[in-house]
C-alpha positions in Angstrom: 89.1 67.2 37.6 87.6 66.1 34.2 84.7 68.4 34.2 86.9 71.3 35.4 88.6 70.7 32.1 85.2 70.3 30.8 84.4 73.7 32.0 87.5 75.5 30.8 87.6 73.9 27.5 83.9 75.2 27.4 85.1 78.7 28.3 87.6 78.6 26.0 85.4 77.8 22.9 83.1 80.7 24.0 85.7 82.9 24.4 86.7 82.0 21.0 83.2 82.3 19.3 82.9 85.7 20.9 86.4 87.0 19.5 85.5 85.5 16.2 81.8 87.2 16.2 83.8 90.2 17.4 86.5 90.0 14.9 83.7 89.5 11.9 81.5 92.3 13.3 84.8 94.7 12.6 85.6 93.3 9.6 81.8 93.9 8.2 81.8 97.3 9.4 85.6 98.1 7.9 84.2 96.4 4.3 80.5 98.1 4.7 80.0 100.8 1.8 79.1 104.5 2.4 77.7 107.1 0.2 76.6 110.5 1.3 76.1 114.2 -0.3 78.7 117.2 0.2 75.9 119.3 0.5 72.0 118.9 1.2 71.4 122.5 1.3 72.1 123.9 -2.2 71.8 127.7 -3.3 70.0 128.6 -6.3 72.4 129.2 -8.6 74.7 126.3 -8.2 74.2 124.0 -11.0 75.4 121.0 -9.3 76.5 119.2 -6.6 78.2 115.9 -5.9 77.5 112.3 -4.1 80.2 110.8 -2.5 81.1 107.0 -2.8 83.5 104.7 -0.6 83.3 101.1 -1.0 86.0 97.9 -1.8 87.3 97.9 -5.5 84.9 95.8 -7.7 81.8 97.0 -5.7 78.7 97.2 -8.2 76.7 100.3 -7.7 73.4 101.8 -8.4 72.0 105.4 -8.0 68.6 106.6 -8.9 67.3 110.1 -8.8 63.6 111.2 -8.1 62.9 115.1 -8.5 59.5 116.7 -9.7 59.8 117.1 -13.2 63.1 115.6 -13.3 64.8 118.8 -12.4 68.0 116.8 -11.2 69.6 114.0 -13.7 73.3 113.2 -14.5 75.1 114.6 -16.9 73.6 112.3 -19.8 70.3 113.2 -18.8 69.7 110.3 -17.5 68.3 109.5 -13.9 69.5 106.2 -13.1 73.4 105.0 -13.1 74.5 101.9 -12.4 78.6 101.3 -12.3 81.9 99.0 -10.6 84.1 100.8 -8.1 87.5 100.9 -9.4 89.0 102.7 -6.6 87.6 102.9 -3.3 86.7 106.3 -3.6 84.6 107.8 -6.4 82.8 111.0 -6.6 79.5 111.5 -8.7 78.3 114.6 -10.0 74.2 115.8 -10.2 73.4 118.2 -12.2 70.8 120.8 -12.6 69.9 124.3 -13.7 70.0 127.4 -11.6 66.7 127.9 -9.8 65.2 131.0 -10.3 61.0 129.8 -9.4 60.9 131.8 -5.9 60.7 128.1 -4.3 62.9 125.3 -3.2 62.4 122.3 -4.3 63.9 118.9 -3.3 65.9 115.7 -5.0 65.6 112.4 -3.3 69.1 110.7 -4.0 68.8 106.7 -3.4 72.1 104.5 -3.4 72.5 101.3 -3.7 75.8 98.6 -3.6 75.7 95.0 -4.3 77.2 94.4 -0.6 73.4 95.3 -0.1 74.7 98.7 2.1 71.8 101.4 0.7 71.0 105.2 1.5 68.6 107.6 1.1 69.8 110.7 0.9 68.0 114.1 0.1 69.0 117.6 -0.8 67.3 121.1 -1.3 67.5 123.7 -3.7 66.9 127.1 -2.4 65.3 130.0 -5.1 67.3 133.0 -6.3 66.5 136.4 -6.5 67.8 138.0 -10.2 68.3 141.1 -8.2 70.9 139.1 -5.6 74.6 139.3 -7.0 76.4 136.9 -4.4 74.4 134.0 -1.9 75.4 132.6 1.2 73.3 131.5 4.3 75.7 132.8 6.5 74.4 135.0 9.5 76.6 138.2 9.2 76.2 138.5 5.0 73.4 141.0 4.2 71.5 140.7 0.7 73.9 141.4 -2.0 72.3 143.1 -4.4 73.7 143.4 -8.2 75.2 146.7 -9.3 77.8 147.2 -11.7 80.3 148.6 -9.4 79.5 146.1 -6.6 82.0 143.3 -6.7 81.4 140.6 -3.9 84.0 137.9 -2.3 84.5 136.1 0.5 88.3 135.1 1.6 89.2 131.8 3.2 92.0 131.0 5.5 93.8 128.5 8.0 92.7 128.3 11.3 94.2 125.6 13.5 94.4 122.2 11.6 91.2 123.8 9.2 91.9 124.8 6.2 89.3 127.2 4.1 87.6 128.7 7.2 85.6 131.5 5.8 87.2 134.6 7.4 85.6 138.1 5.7 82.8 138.7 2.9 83.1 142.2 1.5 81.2 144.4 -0.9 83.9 146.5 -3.0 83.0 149.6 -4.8 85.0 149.7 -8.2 84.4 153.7 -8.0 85.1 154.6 -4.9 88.3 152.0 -5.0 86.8 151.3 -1.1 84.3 148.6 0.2 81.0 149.5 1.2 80.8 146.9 3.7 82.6 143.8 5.0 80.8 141.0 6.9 82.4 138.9 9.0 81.9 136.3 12.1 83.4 137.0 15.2 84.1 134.2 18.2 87.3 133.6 20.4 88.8 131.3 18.0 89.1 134.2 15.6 90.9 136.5 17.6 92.9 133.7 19.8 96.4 132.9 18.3 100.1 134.0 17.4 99.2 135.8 14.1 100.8 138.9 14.4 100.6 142.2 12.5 104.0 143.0 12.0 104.7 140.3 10.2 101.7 141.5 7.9 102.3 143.9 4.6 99.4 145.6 3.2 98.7 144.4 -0.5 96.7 144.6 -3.4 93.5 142.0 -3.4 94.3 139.6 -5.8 90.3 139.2 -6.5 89.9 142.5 -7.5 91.7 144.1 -11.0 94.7 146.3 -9.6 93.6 149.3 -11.4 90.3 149.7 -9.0 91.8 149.3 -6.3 93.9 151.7 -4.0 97.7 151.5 -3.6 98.2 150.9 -0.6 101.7 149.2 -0.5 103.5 151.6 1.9 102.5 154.9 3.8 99.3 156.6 4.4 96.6 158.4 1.6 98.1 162.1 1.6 100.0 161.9 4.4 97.2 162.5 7.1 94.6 159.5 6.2 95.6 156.2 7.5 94.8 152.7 6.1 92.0 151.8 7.8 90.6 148.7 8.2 87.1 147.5 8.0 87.9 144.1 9.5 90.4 144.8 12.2 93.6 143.0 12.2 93.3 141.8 15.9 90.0 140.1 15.2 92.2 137.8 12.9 95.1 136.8 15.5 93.5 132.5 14.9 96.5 132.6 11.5 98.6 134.5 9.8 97.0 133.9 6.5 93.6 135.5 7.6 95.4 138.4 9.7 97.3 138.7 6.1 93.7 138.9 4.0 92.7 142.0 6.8 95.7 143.9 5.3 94.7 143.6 1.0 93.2 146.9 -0.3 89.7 146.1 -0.5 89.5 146.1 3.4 91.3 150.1 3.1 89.7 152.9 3.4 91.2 156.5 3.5 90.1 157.0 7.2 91.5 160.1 9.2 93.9 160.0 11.8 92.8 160.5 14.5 89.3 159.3 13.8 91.2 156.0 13.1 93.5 155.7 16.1 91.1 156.8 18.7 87.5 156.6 18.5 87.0 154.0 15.7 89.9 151.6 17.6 87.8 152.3 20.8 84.8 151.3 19.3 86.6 148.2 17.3 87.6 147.2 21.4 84.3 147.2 22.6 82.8 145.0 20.1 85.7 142.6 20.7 84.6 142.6 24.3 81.0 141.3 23.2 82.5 138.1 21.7 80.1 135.0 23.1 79.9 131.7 23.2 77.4 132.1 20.4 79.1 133.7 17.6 79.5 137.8 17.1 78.2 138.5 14.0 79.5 142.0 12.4 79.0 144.4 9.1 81.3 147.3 9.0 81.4 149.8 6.5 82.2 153.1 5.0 79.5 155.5 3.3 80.6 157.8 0.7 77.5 159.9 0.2 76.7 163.5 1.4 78.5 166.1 3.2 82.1 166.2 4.1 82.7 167.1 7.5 84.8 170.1 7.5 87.9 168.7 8.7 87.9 165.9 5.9 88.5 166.5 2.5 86.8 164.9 -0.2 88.9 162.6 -1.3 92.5 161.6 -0.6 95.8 160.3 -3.2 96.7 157.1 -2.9 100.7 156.0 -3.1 100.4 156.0 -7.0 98.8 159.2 -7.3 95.0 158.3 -7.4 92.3 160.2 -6.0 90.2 158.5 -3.6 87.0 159.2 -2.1 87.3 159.9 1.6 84.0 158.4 3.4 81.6 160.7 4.5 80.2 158.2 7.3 81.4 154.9 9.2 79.3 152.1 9.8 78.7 148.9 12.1 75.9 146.8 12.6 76.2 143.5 15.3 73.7 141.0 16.0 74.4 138.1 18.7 72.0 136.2 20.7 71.3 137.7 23.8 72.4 135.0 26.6 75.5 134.7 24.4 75.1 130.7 24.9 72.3 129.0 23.3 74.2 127.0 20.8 71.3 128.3 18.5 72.1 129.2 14.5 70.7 132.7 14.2 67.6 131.6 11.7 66.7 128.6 14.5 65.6 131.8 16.9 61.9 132.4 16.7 61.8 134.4 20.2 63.2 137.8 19.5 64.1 138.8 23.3 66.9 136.0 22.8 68.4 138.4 19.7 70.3 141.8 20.2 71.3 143.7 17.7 73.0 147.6 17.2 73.9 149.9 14.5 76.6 152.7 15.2 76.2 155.6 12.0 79.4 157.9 13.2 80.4 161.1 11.0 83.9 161.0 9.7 85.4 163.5 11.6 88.9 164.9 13.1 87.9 164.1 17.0 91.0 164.3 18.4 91.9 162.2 21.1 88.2 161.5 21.7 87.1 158.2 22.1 83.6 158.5 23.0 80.5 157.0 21.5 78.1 159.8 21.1 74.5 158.6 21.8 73.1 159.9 18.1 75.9 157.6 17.2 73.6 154.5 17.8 70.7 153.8 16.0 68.8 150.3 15.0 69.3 148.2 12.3 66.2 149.5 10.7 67.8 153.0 10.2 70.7 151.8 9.1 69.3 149.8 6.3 67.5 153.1 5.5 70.5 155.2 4.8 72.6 152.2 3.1 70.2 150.1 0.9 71.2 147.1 2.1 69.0 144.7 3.5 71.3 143.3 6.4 71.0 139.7 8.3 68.3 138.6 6.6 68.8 135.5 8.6 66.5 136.6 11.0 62.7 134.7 11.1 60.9 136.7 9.3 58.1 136.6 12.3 60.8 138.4 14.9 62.7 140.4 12.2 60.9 143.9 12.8 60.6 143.4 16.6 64.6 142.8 16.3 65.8 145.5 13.6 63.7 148.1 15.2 65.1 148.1 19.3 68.7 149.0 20.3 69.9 149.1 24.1 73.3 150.4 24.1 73.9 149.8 27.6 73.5 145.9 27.1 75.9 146.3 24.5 78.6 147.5 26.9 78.5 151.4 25.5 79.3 154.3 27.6 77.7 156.9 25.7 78.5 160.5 26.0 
């Protein structure tokens, strides 16, 4: 009987030790400090970016910075700081110049606390091009390159408990009071929701200076030329905030009506049916040079009385791995038989209740860039870019053509 209590008294104090080893363990790892960047991959005109800090009040700190030439320092020059946390969290800004030297070049970012936590962090500053007015690595965004009448934005909105999901970048032509193109991502979660477009009202863009852009506030460009969209409104349903961005002015166009409500919304359907698991990646636009069909005048009065150019041409260029499913970003592909990609050039026309892709309507990206300027997803690898840009099948991209 004795050792029996011998035994469980034993347990007991091992039970104990554990739970006290266990409860210690937590308690280090609760108390441990953290540091880490908000970004490691920095465009080249950013002129700073920021280290985060999270540690118990009273925790001494220490960051140094090692770049060639010191290209990185804080804002005293300096490339060592040493501090106290007086609140738990504390955010610590790097600066540096914008980097126009045609390389990247990298800043090693070493943090140290006196709880003896430590980090190495790293992060890379990518080259600019004096000729590119607006950078972002995203997939869809062709080179934006500067012109006086270009302006370039990108609009953010809600989508599920996300805030500041990136929903359309668009090139807006002060001249033309119309965008040349708008870029945009395209998965399920975009177009799966309750948004819905009555509850939408189309609106100036409050990015752009009212007097370049189109009234569009209520009714159609002289009575026969609807609103039409670039990005359509039911590849927004995910919020009503981004369905709301689809409906500003500098997403308009002066697009004929029956151009708009039959063959264009066909077409706008059929590239919704080539959403993947991979994401749909999309540049739609509206050309203003050359010829006028005959049915389309050249230009159109907006609701305040201003003449607008109608577009001459309509654009859209896709790109989407091929499988659909490879969980791959589209610069990690170096195989180019895992990339599709289209362009459809379509004449602004009256076609009636036609909604027919016409094969001259599909051409490859190559073309396209040809007849626009733009260089478009420059994402690609370089060593698959041609192979990619120059091959179209429009049967794998689900196009019935007449």
């Amino acid at each position: 009987m004795q050792r029996a209590v011998c035994v469980i008294n034993a347990m007991v104090a091992t039970l104990f030790a554990v739970a006290m080893l266990s409860c210690e363990d937590i308690k280090v790892e609760k108390n441990s400090s953290e540091a880490y960047l908000t970004t490691t991959d920095v465009v080249g005109k950013s002129t700073n970016c920021a280290v985060v800090l999270k540690a118990q009040q009273g925790t001494s700190y220490s960051i140094n910075i090692s770049s060639e030439q010191n290209w990185a320092t804080f804002s005293n020059g300096a490339i060592e700081l040493s501090d106290v946390m007086t609140t738990t969290d504390k955010v610590v800004y790097i600066y540096f110049s914008k980097n126009p030297s045609g390389v990247s070049r990298t800043a090693d970012v070493n943090v140290s606390f006196s709880d003896s936590t430590s980090y190495s962090l790293s992060f890379t500053q990518h080259s600019y091009d004096e000729d590119v007015a607006f950078e972002r690595r995203w997939a869809e965004l062709p080179v934006c390159k500067t012109d006086d009448r270009y302006i370039y934005n990108t609009h953010y909105g809600a989508m599920g408990v996300r805030e500041n999901v990136r929903n359309y970048t668009y090139c807006f032509d002060s001249e033309n009071h119309a965008s040349v193109w708008v870029a945009y991502p395209l998965h399920s979660s975009y177009t799966t929701g309750s948004a819905n477009r009555n509850n939408s009202d189309f609106h100036y863009d409050p990015e752009v200076s009212i007097s370049d852009q189109a009234n569009v506030a209520s009714g159609s460009y002289s009575g026969r030329y609807d609103r039409g969209h670039q990005i359509p409104a039911a590849d927004r349903k995910c919020s009503q905030e981004m369905m709301n961005q689809t409906f500003y002015a500098t997403n308009m166009t002066p697009q004929y009506y029956s151009f708009n409500q039959n063959v264009w919304a066909s077409l706008e359907g059929k590239v919704r049916n080539q959403i993947c698991a991979d994401t749909l990646y999309v540049v739609t636009g509206a050309w203003f040079e050359g010829d006028h069909d005959s049915s389309i005048a050249s230009s159109a009065s907006d609701r305040s009385g201003k003449e607008c150019p109608t577009p001459t041409y309509y654009f859209k260029a896709l790109l989407r791995t091929h499988s659909g499913r490879t969980g791959l970003a589209i610069s990690d592909v170096r195989d180019a038989s895992q990339l599709r990609a289209i362009a459809l050039w379509m004449k602004h026309s009256n076609t009636g209740e036609d909604t027919a892709i016409a094969k001259t309507d599909c051409i490859t990206i190559d073309e396209l860039e040809s007849k626009i300027g733009f260089d478009l997803f420059p994402m690609i690898d370089d060593s698959i870019e041609q192979t990619v840009e120059q091959t179209i099948d429009p049967s794998s991209w689900g196009l019935s053509l007449k």
